[in-house]
Structure formats: structure tokens, C-alpha cells
C-alpha positions as CSV (number, residue, x, y, z in Angstrom):
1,X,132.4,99.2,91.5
2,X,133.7,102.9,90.8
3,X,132.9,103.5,94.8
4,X,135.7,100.6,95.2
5,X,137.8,101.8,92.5
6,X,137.3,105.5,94.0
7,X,138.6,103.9,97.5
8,X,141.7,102.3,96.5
9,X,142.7,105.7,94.7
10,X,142.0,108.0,97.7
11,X,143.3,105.0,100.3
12,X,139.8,104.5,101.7
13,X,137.8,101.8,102.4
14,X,133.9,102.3,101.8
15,X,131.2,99.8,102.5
16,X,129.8,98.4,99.4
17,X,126.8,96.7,100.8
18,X,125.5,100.4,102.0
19,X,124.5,100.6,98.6
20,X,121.3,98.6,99.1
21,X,120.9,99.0,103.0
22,X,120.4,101.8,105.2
23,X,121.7,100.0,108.3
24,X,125.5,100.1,106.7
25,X,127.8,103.3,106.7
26,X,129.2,103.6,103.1
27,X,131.6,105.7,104.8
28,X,131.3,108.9,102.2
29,X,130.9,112.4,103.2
30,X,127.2,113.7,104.0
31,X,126.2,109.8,102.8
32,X,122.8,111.0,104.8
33,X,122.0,113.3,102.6
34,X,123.2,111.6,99.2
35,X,120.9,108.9,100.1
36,X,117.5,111.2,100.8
37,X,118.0,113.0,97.9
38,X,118.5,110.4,96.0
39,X,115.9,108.2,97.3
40,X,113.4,111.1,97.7
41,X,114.2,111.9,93.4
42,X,113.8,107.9,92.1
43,X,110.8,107.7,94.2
44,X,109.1,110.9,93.0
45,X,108.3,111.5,96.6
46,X,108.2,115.7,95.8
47,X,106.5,116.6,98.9
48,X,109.1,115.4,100.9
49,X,112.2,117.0,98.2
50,X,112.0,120.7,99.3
51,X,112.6,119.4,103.0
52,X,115.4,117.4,102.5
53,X,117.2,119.4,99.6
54,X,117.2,122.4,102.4
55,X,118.9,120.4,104.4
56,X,121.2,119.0,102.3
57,X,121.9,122.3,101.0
58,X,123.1,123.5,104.2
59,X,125.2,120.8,105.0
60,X,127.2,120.4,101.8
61,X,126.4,124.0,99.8
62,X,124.1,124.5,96.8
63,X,126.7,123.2,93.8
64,X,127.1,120.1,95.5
65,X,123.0,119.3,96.3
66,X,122.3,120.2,92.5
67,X,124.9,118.1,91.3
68,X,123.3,115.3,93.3
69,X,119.9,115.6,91.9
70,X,121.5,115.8,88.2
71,X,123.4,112.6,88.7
72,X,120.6,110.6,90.9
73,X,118.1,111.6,87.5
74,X,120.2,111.0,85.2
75,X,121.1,107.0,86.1
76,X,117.9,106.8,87.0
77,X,117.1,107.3,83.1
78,X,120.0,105.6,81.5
79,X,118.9,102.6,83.5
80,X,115.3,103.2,82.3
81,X,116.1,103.4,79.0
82,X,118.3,100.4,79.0
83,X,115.7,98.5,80.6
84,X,112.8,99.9,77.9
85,X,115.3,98.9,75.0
86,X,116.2,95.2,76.4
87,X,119.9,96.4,76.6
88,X,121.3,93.7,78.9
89,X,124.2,94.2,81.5
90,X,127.6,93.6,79.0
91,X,129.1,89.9,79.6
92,X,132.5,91.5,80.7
93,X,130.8,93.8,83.4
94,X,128.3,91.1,84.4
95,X,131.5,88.5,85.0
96,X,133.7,90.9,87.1
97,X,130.7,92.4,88.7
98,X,129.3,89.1,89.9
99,X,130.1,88.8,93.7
100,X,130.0,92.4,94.4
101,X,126.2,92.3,93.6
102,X,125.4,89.3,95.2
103,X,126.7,90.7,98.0
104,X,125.9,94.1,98.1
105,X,122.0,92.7,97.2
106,X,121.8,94.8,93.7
107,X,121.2,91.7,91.8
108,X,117.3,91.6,93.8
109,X,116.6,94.5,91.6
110,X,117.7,92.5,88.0
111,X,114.9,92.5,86.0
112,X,114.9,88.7,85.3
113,X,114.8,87.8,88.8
114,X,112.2,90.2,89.9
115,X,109.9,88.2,87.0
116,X,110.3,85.1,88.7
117,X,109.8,86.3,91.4
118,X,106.4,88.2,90.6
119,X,105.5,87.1,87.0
């Protein structure tokens, strides 16, 4: 939602649906590298991390790669937390966020469907 939000204010479009696949340009700056960090963080693959972070450090400067790491961590945990707690998503946010994650493919990840899916 913010990525759409962060569109209309800058007079860009950015593809919503890059969000849960690779094969779609989100149409951000050094998306590339935003997405292997981030992925390389959530799924604790720290082998890989020093590899990629270099090269994501090069192409958009140190500030900028850190920055990345703080924020991927950081939802990463709030999420977590909310999950661990049995905070559900808020009615209002659920209701104006329905379409956009049926068709961006986030709502695969919602906890209650992924139960039904695998018990």
C-alpha cells in the first residue's frame, strides 16, 4: 500500500505484484538488490549475506545497504511478534487492503490459510 501511496506522490507507477514475484519489475531503484538482501536476511541464508551486501553496497553506497537490512529485520520481527501474540490484521486495513493482496498473492502467506492448507 505505501509503495502505491509512495507512487502517486512522486508521479510513478510501481508494480504491486513484484512484491511476491520475482518475474515482475517493481520499478524501484536497485529493486535487485532490495530483494537479495532482503530475502537473503528473512531467510537467514548468512553464507550467501557477505556476497550480496558487497554488492549492494557498491551499487547504492553503505547508508543505503544498512538501512536495508534494519528495515528488512525489523518487519520481519514486528510481523513475528504480531503473529506470536494472535494480533490479527485491523478490520479497516484488512477491508481497504483486500484486492491489492489478492492480487499481489500476499494473502498465500496469512496464517489462516496456510493452516488449511497444511494443518
Amino acid at each position: 500500500m505505501l509503495l502505491r501511496a509512495s507512487g502517486q506522490q512522486e508521479n510513478k507507477e510501481y508494480e504491486l505484484n513484484s512484491v511476491t514475484s520475482e518475474d515482475q519489475s517493481s520499478g524501484v531503484a536497485n529493486e535487485e538488490h532490495l530483494r537479495a538482501l532482503t530475502e537473503a536476511a528473512i531467510s537467514g541464508d548468512w553464507l550467501a549475506l557477505p556476497k550480496i551486501r558487497d554488492r549492494a553496497e557498491l551499487a547504492m553506497g553503505l547508508q543505503n545497504t544498512v538501512d536495508v537490512l534494519v528495515v528488512a529485520a525489523a518487519f520481519n520481527g514486528i510481523t513475528r511478534v504480531a503473529d506470536a501474540t494472535g494480533i490479527p490484521l485491523d478490520q479497516n486495513t484488512a477491508d481497504v487492503t483486500t484486492e491489492m493482496r489478492e492480487a499481489t498473492g500476499i494473502q498465500r502467506f496469512n496464517y489462516a490459510e496456510k493452516t488449511q492448507r497444511y494443518g
